[in-house]
N, C-alpha and C positions, 0 to 999 in steps of 0.2 A: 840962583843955582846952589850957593851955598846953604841955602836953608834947606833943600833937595837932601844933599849930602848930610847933611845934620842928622836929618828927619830918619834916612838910613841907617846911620851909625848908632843913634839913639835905640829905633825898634830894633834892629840885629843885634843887641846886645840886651836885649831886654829880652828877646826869643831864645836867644843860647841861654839866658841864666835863669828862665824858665823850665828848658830842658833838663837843666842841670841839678835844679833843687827837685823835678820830678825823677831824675833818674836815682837820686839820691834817697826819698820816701820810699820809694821801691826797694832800695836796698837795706833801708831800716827793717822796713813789715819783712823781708828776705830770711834776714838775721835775728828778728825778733824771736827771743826765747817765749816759751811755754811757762804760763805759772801756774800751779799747780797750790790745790787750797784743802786740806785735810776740817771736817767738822762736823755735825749734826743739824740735823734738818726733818720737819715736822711739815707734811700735807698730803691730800690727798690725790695729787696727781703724780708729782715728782718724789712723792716716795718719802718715805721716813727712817728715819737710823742714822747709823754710821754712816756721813758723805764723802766723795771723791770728787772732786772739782777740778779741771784743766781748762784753762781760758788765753787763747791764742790769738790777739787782736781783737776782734770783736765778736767772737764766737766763744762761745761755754756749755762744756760738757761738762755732765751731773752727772754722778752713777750712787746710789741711796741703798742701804739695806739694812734689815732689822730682822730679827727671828722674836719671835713671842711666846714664850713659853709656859703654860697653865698647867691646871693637873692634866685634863685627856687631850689637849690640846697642843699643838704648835704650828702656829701661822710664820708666816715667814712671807717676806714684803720686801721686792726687790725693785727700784723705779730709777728710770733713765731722764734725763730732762734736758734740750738743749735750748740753747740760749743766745741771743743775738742785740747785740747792743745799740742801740740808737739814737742815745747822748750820752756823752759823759763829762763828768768834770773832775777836780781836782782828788776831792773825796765822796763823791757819789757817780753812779750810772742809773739809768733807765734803761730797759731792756724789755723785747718780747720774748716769751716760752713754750714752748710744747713740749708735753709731760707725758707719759705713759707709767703705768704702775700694776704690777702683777702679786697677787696674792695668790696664798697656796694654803690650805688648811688642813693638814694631816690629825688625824684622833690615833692617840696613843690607845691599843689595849694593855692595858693591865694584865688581862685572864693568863695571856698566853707571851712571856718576856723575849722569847724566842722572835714570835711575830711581831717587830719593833713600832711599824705603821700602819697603817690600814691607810688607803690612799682610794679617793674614789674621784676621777678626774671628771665627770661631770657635774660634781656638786662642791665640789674644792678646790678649784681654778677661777677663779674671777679679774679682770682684768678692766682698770679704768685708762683712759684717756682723753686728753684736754688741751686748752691755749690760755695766754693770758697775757699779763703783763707785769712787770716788777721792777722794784729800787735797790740798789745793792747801797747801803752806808757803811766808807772806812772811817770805822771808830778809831784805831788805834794804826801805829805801824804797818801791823801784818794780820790785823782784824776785823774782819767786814762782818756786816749782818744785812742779811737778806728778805725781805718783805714782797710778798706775790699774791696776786687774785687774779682770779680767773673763771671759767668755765668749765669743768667737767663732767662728761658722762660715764657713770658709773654703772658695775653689772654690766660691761659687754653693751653700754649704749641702751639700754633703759633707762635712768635714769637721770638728766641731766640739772645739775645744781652749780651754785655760786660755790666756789673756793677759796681759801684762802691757805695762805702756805708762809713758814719762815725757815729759816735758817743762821747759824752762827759758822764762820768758817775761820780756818788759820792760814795766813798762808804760809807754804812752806819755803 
């Protein structure tokens, strides 16, 4: 009988502090702040330029931009990428990606300074999209570098190719 009674006290208290360090995880990921990673980043799905990075548990959101400027030309490359983690450790993650990337190609005339752009949205709108997978490495404190491949169709899904993709970020 007394081993009965043991056998209770043992698992009821092994159940409550189960509860408890669950109720407690929840209240971490609750509380957890938002980090936020200022840097540059170079590919063809998630976009190149200037990056804006917030990574909230195991989610990461990318926002990428860049303008290019030639003599008759200015493109301009705006790309969103989110992000989803599925190891991590001390100083690395693995993660999967989906990328979108929008190009816009404006021709400057010259003739006329007045007329700033010429804009012809059927032939200078292009827009890629893709998945993949990636390592984030923290080098330093508050320095990661990011390393991606994947898949992309590019041209609105014409063309699909291998990618590859990097980035350097700070965090803030």
């Amino acid at each position: 009988m007394k081993l009965i009674q043991y056998l209770i006290i043992i698992s009821s208290c092994i159940l409550l502090n189960s509860n408890i360090q669950a109720q407690e995880t929840l209240k971490q990921r609750q509380t957890a702040k938002a980090d936020q990673h200022l840097g540059a980043s170079f590919g063809g799905m998630s976009g190149h330029g200037l990056s804006y990075r917030i990574t909230h548990g195991k989610t990461m959101i990318q926002i990428s931009y860049a303008p290019f400027i030639q003599k008759k030309l200015v493109e301009s490359t705006i790309g969103f990428a989110f992000m989803y983690k599925i190891a991590q450790r001390k100083n690395s993650s693995l993660f999967l990606y989906s990328g979108q990337r929008f190009i816009t190609n404006n021709y400057y005339n010259r003739n006329n300074p007045f007329k700033y752009f010429e804009i012809d949205d059927s032939e200078n709108i292009s827009w890629n999209v893709g998945f993949g997978a990636g390592i984030e490495f923290i080098i330093m404190k508050n320095i990661s570098i990011c390393l991606m491949g994947g898949y992309c169709s590019y041209d609105e899904l014409e063309n699909i190719k291998l990618v590859f993709e990097s980035g350097i970020f700070y965090k803030l």
